[in-house]
C-alpha positions in Angstrom: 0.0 0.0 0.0 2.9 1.9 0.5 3.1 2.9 -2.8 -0.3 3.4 -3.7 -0.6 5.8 -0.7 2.3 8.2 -2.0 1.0 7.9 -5.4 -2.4 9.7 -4.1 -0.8 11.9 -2.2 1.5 13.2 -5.3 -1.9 13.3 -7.4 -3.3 15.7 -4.8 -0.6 17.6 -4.6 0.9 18.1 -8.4 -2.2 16.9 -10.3 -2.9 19.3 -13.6 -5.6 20.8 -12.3 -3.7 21.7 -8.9 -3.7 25.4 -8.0 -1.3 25.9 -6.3 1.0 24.4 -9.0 -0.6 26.5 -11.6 -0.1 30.1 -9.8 3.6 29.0 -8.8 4.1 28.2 -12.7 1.8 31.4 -13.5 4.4 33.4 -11.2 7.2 32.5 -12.2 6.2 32.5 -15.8 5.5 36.7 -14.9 8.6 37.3 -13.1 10.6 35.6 -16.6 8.8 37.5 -19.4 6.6 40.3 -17.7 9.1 42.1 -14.8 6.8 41.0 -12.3 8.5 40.1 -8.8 10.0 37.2 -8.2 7.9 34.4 -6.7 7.3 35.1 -2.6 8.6 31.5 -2.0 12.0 32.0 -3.7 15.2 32.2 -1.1 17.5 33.5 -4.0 17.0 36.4 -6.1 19.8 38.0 -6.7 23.6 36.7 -6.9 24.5 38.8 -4.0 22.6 35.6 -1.7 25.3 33.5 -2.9 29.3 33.7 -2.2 30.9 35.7 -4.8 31.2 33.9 -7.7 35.3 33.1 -8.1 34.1 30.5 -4.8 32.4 29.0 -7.3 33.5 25.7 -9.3 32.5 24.2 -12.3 30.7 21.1 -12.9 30.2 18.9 -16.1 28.4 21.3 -18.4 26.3 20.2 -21.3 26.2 21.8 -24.6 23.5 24.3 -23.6 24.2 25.4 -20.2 26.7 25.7 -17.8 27.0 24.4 -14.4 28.6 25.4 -10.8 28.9 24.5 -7.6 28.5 26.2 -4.7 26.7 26.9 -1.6 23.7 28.6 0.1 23.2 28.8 3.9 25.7 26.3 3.8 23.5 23.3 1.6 25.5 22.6 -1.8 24.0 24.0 -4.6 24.5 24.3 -8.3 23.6 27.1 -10.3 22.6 27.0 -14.1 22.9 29.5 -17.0 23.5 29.3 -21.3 26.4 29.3 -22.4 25.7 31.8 -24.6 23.3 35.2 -24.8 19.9 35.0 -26.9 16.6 33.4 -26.5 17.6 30.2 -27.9 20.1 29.8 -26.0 18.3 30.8 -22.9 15.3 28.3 -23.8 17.0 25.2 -21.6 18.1 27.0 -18.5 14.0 28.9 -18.7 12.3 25.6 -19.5 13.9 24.0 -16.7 13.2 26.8 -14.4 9.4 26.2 -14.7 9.7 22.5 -14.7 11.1 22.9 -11.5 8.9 25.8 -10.4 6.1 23.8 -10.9 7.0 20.3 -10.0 8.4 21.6 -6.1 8.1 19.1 -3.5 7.4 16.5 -5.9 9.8 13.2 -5.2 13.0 13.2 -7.3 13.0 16.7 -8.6 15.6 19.1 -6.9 14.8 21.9 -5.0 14.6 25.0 -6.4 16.0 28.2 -4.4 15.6 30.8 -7.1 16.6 32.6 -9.6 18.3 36.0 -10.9 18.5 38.0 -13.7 22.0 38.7 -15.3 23.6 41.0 -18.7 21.3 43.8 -17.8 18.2 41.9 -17.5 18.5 39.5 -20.7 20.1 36.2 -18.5 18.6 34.1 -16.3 21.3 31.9 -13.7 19.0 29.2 -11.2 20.0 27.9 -8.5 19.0 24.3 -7.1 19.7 21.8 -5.0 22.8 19.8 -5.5 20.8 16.6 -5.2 22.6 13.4 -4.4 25.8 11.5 -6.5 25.5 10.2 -10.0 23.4 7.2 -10.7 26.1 6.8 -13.8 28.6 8.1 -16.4 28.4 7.5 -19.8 25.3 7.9 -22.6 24.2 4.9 -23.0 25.6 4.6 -26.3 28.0 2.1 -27.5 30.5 5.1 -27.6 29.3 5.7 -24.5 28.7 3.1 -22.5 27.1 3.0 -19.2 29.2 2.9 -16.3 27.1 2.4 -12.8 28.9 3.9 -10.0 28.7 2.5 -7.0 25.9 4.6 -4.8 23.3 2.8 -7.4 24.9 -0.5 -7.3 25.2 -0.4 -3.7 21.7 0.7 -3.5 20.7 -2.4 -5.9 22.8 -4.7 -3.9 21.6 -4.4 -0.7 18.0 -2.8 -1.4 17.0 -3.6 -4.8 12.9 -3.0 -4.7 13.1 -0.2 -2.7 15.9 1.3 -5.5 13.4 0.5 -8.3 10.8 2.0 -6.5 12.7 5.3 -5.8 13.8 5.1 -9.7 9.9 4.6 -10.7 8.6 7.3 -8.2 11.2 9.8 -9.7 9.8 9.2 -13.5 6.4 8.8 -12.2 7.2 12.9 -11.0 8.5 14.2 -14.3 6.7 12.0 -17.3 3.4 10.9 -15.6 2.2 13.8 -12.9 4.5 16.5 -14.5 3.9 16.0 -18.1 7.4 16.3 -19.4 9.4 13.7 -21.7 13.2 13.3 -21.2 14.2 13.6 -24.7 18.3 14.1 -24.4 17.5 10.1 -22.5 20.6 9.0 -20.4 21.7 7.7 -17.4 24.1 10.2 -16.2 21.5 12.9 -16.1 20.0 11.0 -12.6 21.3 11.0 -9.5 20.9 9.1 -6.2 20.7 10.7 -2.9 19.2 9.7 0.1 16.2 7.2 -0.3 15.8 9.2 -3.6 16.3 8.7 -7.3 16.8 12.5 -9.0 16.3 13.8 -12.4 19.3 16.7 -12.3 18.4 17.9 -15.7 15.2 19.6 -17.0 13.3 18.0 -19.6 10.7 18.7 -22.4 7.2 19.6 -22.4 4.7 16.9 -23.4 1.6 17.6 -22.0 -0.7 19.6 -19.5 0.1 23.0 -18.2 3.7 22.5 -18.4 3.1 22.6 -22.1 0.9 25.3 -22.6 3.8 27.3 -21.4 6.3 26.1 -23.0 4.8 26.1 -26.2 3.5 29.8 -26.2 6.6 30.9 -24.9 9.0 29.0 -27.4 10.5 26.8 -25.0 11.6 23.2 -25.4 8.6 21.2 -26.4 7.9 17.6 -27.4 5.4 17.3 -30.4 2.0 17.3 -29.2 0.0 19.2 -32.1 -2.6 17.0 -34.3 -1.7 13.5 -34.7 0.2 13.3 -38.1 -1.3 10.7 -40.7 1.4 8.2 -42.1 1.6 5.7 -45.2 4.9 4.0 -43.9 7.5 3.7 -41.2 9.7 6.8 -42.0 7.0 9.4 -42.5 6.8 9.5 -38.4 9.6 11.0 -36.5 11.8 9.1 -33.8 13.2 10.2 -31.0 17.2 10.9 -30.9 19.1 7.2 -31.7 20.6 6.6 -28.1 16.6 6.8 -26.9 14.5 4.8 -29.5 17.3 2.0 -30.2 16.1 2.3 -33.7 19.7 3.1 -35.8 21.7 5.8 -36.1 25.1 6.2 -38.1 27.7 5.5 -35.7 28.6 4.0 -32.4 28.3 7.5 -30.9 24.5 7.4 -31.9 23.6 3.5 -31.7 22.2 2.2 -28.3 24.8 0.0 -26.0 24.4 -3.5 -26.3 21.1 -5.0 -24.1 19.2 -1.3 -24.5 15.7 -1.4 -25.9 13.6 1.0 -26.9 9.7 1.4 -27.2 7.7 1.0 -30.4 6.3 3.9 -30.8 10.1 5.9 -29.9 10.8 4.6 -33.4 8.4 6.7 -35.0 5.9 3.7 -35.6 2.9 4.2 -38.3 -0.1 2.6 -37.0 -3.1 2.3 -38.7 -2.5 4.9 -41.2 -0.9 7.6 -38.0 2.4 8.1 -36.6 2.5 6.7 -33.0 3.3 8.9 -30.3 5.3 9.1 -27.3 4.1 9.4 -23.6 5.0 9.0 -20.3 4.1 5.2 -20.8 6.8 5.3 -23.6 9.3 6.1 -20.3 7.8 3.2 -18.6 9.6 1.0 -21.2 12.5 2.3 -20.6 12.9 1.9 -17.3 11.9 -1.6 -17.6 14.4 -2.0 -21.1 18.0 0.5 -20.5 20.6 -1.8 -18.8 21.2 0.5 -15.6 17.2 0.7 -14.6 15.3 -3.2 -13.8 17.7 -5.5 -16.5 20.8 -4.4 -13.9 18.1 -5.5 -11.3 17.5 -8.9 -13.0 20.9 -9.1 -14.6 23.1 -9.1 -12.1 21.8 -8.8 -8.1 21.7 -11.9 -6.1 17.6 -12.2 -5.7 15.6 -14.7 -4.0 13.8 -16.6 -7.4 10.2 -15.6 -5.8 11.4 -12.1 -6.1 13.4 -12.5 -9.2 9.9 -14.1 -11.2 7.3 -11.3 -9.7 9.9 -8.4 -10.8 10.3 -9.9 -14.3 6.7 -10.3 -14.3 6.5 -6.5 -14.0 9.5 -5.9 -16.5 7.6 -8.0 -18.9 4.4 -5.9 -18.2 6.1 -2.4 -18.7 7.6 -3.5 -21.8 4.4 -4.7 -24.3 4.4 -3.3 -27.3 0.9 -1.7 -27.4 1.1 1.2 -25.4 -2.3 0.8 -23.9 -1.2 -3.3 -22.7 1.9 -1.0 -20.3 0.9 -0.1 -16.8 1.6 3.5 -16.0 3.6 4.6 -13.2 1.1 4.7 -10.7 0.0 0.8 -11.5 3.5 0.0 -11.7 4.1 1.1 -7.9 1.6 -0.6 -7.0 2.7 -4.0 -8.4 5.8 -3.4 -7.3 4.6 -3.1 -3.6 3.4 -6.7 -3.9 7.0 -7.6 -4.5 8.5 -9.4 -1.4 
């Protein structure tokens, strides 16, 4: 019941039609685009609350943003800004802003202290928690190869439902309650902390409110317009090659060996239309990527009951038909029923 329990409670608090998530995405929406003041429950809002910025040190960075270390009232944090000036460039470090805006409190998403403005008003640095250690390096990719480091084996080791379940609640947050899709897919971008599985890196809009805003305000979004009509495989998009499994050109783009990806990922035609991808199209993939349940499965010592009912599940999340997958709710619950 455990699972089902927190799984209410998460609906209640972060559903779509939640109010209080809406007017903390409507404020800081106002205080990004329309000068309003910043939202009454940020700490940070201004780079003056932090220690001056040469304290600072850099983390990994990826090819949008740039990343530093540092701390506030003594809690680590990292703060977050483009690499470069313009709205494009600005569109990741903004997107992620709201996603975390509106997703606070929920399990597995870092805290959000605030935010400041920068370059005369045209920047935007947040700050956030510095949640956990990395679940991984590496892509995923058979360039880049997954390499678990040893918090998440550890975890897996000693507690391995209780790891899956902390992994599932975390997507459960982002794809399923928060209506996002984690289209840059890899392992490196979670992190484990403690009791807690962390997404450290903001993803796209898919659906819901999230979306609304994002698409009106030219941020990162996932396709969600009109379902397109299709006469054969390759008139539907797929999602990047390290995601879908489905090609690409080198070993820099091609999945590592024993990744899956979902159907519809591909770009699948259906019935004369282009599948599409959901949150349920992340429930395959934690059930299918080497470091989520097949590491599980693969290669913890587990008692056989326990080994059968979680392959059970693993089977369950990975049907073809999007509509035969639980979602992440259902899958919590099964998962409870794992002894």
């Amino acid at each position: 019941m455990r699972a089902v329990v927190a799984a209410a409670a998460l609906t209640a608090a972060h559903a779509y039609g939640d109010g209080a998530a809406r007017h903390r995405l409507e404020e800081a929406e106002r205080w990004l685009y329309a000068g309003a003041p910043p939202p009454s429950n940020w700490e940070i809002t201004s780079k003056r609350d932090l220690p001056p910025s040469n304290k600072w040190s850099d983390l990994n960075s990826g090819n949008s943003k740039r990343v530093r270390a540092t701390t506030y009232a003594s809690r680590p944090v990292v703060v977050k800004e483009a690499l470069a000036k313009g709205h494009w460039n600005e569109r990741n470090v903004r997107g992620e802003l709201l996603w975390l805006e509106y997703l606070r409190g929920a399990p597995g998403i870092p805290r959000l202290y605030g935010a400041f403005f920068t370059d005369n008003g045209t920047k935007v640095s947040l700050v956030a928690q510095r949640a956990g250690h990395p679940l991984a390096r590496g892509k995923g990719t058979r360039h880049s190869r997954t390499m678990l480091l040893k918090e998440w084996k550890n975890w897996c080791s000693s507690r391995p439902v209780e790891a899956l379940r902390a992994l599932l609640t975390c997507f459960r947050s982002f794809a399923e309650v928060g209506g996002s899709f984690l289209s840059d897919f890899s392992p490196h971008q979670f992190t484990v902390g403690k009791d807690e599985v962390f997404l450290i890196d903001g993803p796209d809009a898919l659906s819901g409110p999230l979306y609304d805003v994002f698409a009106a305000r030219n941020l990162p979004t996932v396709y969600a317009g009109p379902v397109r009509k299709c006469s054969s495989e390759d008139k539907c998009p797929a999602t990047s090659p390290a995601h879908c499994c489905c090609g690409g050109t080198s070993a820099k783009t091609r999945c590592e060996k024993g990744a899956k990806g979902a159907p519809e990922a591909a770009g699948g035609c259906a019935a004369g239309s282009c599948q599409r991808v959901s949150a349920k199209t992340h429930v395959f993939d934690v059930a299918a990527k080497v470091w989520a349940f097949p590491y599980v499965l693969n290669f913890v010592e587990l008692a056989p009951a326990r080994k059968l009912a979680l392959r059970r599940l693993q089977v369950w999340m990975e049907r073809p038909l999007v509509g035969d997958r639980p979602n992440f709710t259902e899958a919590l619950a099964a998962l409870d029923g794992v002894s």
